[in-house]
N, C-alpha and C positions, 0 to 999 in steps of 0.2 A: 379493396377488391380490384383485382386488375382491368385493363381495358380490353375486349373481347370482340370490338368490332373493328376491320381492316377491310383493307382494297384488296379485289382479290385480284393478282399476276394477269397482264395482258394475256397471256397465252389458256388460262382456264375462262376469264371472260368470253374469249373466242370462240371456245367448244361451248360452252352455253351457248349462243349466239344461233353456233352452226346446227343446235338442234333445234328450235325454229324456223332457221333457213333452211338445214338442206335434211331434210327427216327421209329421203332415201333418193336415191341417184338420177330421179326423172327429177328430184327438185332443183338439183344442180345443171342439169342440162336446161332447165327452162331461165333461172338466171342470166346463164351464158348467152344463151339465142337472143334473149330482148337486150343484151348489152350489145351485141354485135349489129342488133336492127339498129339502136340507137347510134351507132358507129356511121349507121349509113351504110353499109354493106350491103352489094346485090349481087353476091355471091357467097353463101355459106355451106359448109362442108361437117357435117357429124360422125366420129368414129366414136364405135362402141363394141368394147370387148368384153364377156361375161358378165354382160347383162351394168356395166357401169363399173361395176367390183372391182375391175382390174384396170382398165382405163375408158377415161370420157374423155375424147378431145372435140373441141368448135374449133375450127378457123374460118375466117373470114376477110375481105377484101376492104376495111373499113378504112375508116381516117390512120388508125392505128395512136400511139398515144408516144409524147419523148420522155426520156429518161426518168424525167422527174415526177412526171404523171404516173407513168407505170408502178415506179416505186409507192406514191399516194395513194393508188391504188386499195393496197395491199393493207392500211390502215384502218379500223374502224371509225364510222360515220364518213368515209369518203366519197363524196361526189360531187357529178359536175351541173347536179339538174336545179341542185336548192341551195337559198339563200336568204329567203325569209320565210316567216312562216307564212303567208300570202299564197307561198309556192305551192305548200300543199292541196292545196283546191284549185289549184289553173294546172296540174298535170299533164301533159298527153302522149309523154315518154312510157318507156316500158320500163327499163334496167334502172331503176333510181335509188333502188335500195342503198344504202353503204355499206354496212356490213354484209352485203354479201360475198364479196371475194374471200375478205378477212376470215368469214366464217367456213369457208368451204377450204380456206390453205389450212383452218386449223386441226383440220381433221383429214388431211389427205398429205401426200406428196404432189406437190404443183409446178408446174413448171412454166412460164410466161416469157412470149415469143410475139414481139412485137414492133413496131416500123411504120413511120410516116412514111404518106410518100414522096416528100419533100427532102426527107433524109437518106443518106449516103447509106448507112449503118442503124440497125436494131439497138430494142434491151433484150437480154436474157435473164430473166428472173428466177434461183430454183427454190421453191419452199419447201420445207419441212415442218409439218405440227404448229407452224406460226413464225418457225426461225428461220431470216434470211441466212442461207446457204451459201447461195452463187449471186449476184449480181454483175454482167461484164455486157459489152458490144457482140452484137454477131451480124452476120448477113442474112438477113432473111426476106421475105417478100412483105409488100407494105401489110398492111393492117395487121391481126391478133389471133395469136394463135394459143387457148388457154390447155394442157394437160392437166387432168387430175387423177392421178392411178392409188391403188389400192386407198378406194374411200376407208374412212374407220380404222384405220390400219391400228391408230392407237387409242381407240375407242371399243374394245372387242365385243364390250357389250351392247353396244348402238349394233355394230356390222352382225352382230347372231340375233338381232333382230329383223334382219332385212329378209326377204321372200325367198323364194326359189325363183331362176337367172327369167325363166318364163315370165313369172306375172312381174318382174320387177320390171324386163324389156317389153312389157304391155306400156307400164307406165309411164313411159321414157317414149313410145310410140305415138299415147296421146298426147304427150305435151309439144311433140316434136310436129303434130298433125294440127293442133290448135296454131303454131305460131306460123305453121306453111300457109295455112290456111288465111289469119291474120295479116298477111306479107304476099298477095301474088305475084308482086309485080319483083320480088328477090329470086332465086334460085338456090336450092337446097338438095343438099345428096345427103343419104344415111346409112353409113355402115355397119354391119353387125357382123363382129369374126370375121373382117374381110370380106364379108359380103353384101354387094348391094341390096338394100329392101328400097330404097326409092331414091327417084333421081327424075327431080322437079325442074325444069325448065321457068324461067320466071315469064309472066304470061296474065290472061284472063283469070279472073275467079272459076268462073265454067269450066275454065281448061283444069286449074290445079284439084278441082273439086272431084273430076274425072281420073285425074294422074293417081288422086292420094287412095279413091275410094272402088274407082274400077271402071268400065267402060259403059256397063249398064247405066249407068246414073245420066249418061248424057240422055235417057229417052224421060226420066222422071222429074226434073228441071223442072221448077215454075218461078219465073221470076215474078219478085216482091219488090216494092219500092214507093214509097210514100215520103213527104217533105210539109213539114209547117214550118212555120218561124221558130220554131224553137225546139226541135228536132226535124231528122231524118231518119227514113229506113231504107235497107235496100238489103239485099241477096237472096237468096234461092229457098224455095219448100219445095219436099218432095209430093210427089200426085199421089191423091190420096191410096191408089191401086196398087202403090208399091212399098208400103207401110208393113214396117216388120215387127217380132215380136220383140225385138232388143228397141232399149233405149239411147242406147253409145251415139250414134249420128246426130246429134240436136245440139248446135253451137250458136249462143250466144257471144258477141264483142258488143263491148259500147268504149265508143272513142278506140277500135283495134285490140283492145283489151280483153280477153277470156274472160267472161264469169258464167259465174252459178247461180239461175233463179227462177225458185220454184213458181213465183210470182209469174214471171215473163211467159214460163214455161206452158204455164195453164191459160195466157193470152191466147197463145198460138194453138193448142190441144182445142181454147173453145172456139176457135174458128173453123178448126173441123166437126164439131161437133156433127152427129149423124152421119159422118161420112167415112167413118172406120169402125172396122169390127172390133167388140169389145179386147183389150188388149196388145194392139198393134198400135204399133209408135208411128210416128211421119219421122223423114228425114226436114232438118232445115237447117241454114247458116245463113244466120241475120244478124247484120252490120246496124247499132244506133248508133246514131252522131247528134253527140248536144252537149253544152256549152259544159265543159269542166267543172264550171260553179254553184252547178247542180248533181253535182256527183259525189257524195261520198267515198273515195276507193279504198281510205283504210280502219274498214268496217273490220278485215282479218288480214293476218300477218300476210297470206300467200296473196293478197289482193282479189282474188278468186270473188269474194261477195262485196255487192257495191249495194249505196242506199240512194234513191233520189228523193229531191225536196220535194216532188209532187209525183208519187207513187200513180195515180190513180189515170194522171192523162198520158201516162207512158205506156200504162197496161193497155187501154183505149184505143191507142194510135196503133199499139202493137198488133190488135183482136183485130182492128179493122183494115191496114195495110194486109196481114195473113188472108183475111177473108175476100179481098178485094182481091190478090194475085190468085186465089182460088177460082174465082167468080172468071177472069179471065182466061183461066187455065179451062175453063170450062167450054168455053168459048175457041179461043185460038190453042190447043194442048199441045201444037209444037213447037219445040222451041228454037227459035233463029239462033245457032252458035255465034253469026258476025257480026250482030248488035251485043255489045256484051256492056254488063253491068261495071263501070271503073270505080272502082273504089277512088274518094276522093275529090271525085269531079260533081258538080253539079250538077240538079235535076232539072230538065226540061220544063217543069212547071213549079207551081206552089200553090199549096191548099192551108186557108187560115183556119177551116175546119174539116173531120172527117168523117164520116158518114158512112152509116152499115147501110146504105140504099141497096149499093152493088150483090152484098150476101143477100139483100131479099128478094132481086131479081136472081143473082144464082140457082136460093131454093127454090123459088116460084117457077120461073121461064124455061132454065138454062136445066133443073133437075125433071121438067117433064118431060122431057125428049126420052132421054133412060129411065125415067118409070113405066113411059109405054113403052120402050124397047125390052125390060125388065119381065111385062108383066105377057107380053107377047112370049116370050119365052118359059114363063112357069107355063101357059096355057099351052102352049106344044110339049111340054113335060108331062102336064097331066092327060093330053092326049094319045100319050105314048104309051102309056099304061090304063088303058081303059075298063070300068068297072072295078077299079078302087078308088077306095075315100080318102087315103092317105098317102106319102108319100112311097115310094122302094123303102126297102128298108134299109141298101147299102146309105142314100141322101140321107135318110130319118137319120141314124146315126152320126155323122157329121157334121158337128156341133161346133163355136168355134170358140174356143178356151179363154177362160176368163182372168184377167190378173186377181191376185189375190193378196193377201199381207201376209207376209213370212213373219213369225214370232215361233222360231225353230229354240229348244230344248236338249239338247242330247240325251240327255240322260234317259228321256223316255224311253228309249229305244234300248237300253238295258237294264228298266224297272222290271222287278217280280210281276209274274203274270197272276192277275186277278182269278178269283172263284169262276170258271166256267157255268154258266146257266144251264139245264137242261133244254135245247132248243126243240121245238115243236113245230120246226118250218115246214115237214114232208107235210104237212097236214092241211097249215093254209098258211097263204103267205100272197100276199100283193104289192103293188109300190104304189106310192102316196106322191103327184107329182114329181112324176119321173126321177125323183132326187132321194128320195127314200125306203127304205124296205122295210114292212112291217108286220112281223110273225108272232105266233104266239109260243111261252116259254110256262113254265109249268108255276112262276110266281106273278104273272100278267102279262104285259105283252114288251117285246123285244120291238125299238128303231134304232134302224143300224143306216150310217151316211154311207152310200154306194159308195161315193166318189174316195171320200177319207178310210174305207174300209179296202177298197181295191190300192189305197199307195199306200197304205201299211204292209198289203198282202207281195205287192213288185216291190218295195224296199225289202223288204228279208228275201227274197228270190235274188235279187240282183247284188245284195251284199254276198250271198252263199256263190253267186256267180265270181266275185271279186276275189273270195277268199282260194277258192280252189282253181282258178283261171279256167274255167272250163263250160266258159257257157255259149250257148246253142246259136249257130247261126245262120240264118237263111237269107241265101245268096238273092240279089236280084237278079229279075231277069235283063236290064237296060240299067248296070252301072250310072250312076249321079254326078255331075263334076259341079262341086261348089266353091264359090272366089270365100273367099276368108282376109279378112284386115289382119297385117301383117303380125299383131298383137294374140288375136284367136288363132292364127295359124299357129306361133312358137306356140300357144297353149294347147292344140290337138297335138301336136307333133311330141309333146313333153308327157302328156296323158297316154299315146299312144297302146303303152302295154295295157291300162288299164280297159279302152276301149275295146281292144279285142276280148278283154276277159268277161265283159259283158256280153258280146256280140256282136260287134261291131268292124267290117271288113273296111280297113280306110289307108289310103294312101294317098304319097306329094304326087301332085302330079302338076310342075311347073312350080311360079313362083311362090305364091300364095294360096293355089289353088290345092283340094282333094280330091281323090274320087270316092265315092261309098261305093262300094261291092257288096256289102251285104248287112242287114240289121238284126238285130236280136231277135230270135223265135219267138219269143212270147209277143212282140211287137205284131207281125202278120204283115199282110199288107196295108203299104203305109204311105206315103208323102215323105223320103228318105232326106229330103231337104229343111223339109219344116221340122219332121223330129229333130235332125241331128242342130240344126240353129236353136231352135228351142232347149233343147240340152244344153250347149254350148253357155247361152244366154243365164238359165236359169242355174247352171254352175256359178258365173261370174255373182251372180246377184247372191248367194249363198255365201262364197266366199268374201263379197264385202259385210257380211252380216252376224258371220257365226265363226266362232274359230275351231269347225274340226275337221277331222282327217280328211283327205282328198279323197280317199277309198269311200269313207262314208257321204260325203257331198256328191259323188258321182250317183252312186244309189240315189240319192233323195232323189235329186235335181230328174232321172232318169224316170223315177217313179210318179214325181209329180206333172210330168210331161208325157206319159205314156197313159195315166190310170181313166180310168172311166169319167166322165164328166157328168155335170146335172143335164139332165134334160132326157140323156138317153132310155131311149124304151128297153126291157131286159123280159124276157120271156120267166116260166116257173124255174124250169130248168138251171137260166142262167141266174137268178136270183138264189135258188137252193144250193149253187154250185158256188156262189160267190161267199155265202155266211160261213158255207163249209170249211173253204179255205182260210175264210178268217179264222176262224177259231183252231185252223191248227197253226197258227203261227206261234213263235214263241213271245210274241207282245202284242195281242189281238187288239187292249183296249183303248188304243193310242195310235193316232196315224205318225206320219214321224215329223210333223212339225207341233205334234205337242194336241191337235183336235182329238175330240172322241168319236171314236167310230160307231158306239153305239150303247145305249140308254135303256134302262129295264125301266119301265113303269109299270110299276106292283099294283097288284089288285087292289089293295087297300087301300092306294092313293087316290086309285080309281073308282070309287065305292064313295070316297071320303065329297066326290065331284059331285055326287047325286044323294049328299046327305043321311046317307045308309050307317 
């Protein structure tokens, strides 16, 4: 029998390689950044054409590398950071991968442009697929200059995987905003089609934090910073009043390094506990600093999730530094821009322990001020309306939306419609806190979910909107201008047609910025800021979760952010008016993430409860 196992050609090892490495064009640009921070460079430049498809270039002001390096480069397993395996666990580099270049020439056209500054003369390196091309001298400026144009080019099946130019330059956004962010004291431009989206001056954290995010962030600042022997913490949370429904703003670095942890995550979420409404996020960007050889970093290829040896007093430190820059924030809430936090220097003090004292004077001391200012204010509320028990009804209604778990279906939303009940609602009909409707139907009695029964009723309204572009719009009367991160802006602006077909009046007005002119009729009046971020929001969280059409995630996302909520009071009328509508839909029994809207419970079951 023959022999059937071989080595397989440096050049298909490579695209193996590069689908690990670089799985779409933000992977590639975050490579190149940390190899250029590691260059020492404090000055870096990002070109981005078609969203990466067609070219990514970095340059920057680094050591740059000579001939022989450069060429090195370009080889799998090349680097300059390791040498034993010791090395792995004392890290504190960024770009250390080896195969990362290798892996991204093998799947692009590359072109490598680089210069000591000690040398007279560059290298020019061109690749193709893996194969040196070109290698010669040129003149160029010191440090490194990497092109990568048409990614995938001979990959067709990888590149007709990649997104649309929008959500791919999201992702290329955030990685380019993690490592600004990670790096204040560098300097960073980003181009896109020739045009500038940011141009970072190297500076403060406060300052880059303001550059990258918008000018409002300088009033919501609270600085954070705590030090034991065996870590440190320090950067910024947002006050808890300015907490929105997105998640995107909340960065974790430990040792300057990006990761992802749900652990860390719900440190800092339980330090605000009570102090945000159910489903609104805080902003924060917290720096840990502790000793390499308690870090696991390659837990996953992208380095993205780290593991420490003692899970438990990291979370600790982390709950009680959060709650303690709270406690302060409480205290002094504004913030001195010219004391600023340096990344890198050391802390003023040190604590061998930490201690939630601070958050129990917060809740105690520091929260009674604004509960009697608080409570001062319902009492002139309810004096304003004198001789009711209850609130207005416009306050009674506005409730404040709660997160919920997406486990979306599609297919629901195109199942055969179930046996219609004969409903008996004209007759009687109540709601069973505020959350349910409960009428009688001629086989026992009908409970129908207000909430899951009204975003089944706006999802087919708002897909027949999509379908026919023709839906309803009521103008405001005081146009909205909302700042947008450079990533949600390419995504409104790419959405655009669909958003009018909704109802939705929206234009650029400036860099980043829209205006709304007008929102959907069925919407009424509204809060055109929190709608449209909550739409925005609740699109993106769809989109990482389900794979369908954008026509149909608009609808959802629209419906689940406009529909009725628990709690609300609803009159006969509007209860009689809400089943009705349900049941003329073309998929009544199913909201359209897959919940039922509503439950017959037959007499007989009900008979069977009282032993009959």
């Amino acid at each position: 029998m023959p022999d059937i196992i071989r080595l397989l050609p440096d050049s298909l090892a490579n695209q193996i390689a590069a689908g690990e490495v670089v799985q779409r064009p933000a992977s590639a640009i975050k490579e190149l950044l940390e190899n250029s921070i590691d260059a020492g460079a404090t000055d870096i430049k990002v070109i981005i054409k078609e969203a990466g498809k067609t070219l990514m270039q970095v340059m920057d002001n680094g050591k740059g590398m000579s001939e022989t390096d450069a060429r090195m480069s370009l080889e799998r397993h090349a680097t300059s950071k390791i040498s034993k395996t010791e090395d792995l666990f004392s890290i504190r580099t960024m770009g250390f991968r080896g195969e990362a270049l290798a892996s991204m020439a093998a799947v692009s056209q590359m072109e490598v442009r680089t210069r000591q500054p000690q040398s007279e003369l560059g290298t020019l390196l061109y690749i193709e697929g893996s194969e040196l091309k070109k290698q010669e001298p040129v003149a160029c400026e010191p440090g490194t200059s990497i092109s990568i144009k048409n990614l995938f080019y001979n990959v067709p099946a990888r590149r007709n995987f990649l997104k649309s130019n929008g959500v791919e330059m999201k992702h290329i956004t955030e990685e380019f905003q993690r490592v600004a962010l990670a790096n204040p004291e560098v300097g960073f431009s980003l181009y896109q089609n020739d045009l500038e989206t940011y141009n970072l001056p190297a500076g403060k954290l406060s300052q880059r934090i303001v550059n990258l995010f918008g000018k409002n962030y300088k009033e919501q600042l609270a600085s954070c910073q705590e030090e034991t022997a065996e870590i440190s913490i320090l950067g910024y949370i947002g006050k808890p009043e300015f907490a929105k429904k997105t998640r995107g703003e909340q960065f974790f670095f430990v040792n300057k390094r990006f990761v992802r942890s749900n652990y860390l995550n719900h440190a800092v979420m339980n330090a605000f506990e009570g102090l945000l409404p159910e489903g609104s996020y805080p902003f924060y960007v917290l720096f840990i600093d502790i000793d390499p050889v308690h870090v696991d970093v390659n837990v996953h290829p992208t380095k993205t999730e780290i593991k420490f040896d003692d899970e438990r007093t990291v979370y600790a430190i982390v709950r009680a530094a959060a709650r303690q820059a709270l406690a302060t924030h409480n205290i002094t809430p504004a913030l001195d821009f010219s004391a600023d936090i340096n990344l890198g220097s050391k802390m003023d003090f040190s604590r061998e322990t930490i201690k939630d004292k601070n958050y129990g004077q917060f809740r105690s001391s520091g929260s009674s001020n604004l509960q009697k200012s608080n409570q001062e204010h319902w009492e002139k509320l309810f004096n304003e309306h004198p001789g009711k028990g209850s609130l207005p009804q416009e306050i009674e209604r506005e409730e404040p939306e709660g997160s919920m778990t997406l486990t979306f279906e599609s297919n629901l939303n195109t199942g055969s419609e179930s046996e219609i009940m004969a409903v008996e609602h004209k007759k009687s009909i109540f709601q069973l806190h505020q959350r349910y409707i409960i009428t009688q139907v001629k086989s026992g009695m009908m409970i129908v979910d207000q909430q899951a029964a009204h975003e089944r009723i706006l999802f087919e309204k708002y897909m027949g909107c999509l379908k026919s572009s023709k839906g309803a719009s009521q103008q405001t009367l005081f146009p909205q201008t909302i700042s947008l991160n450079p990533g949600d802006h390419s995504l409104v602006m790419e959405m655009e047609e669909e958003l009018r077909a909704l109802g939705f009046l929206v234009e650029p007005f400036g860099k980043n910025d829209i205006i709304i002119k007008g929102l959907p009729a069925e919407i009424g009046a509204a809060n055109e800021k929190e709608i449209f971020e909550g739409l925005i929001e609740q699109f993106k969280r769809n989109k990482s979760e389900l794979s369908i059409p954008r026509k149909e995630n608009l609808a959802r996302a629209l419906a689940k952010r406009t529909a009725l909520k628990n709690g609300v009071r609803l009159s006969e009328e509007e209860m009689s008016g809400l089943i009705d509508q349900l049941f003329a839909c073309d998929s009544p029994n199913y909201a359209p993430n897959g919940q039922m809207t509503f439950y017959i419970l037959e007499l007989n079951k009900i008979d069977n409860f009282f032993n009959k």
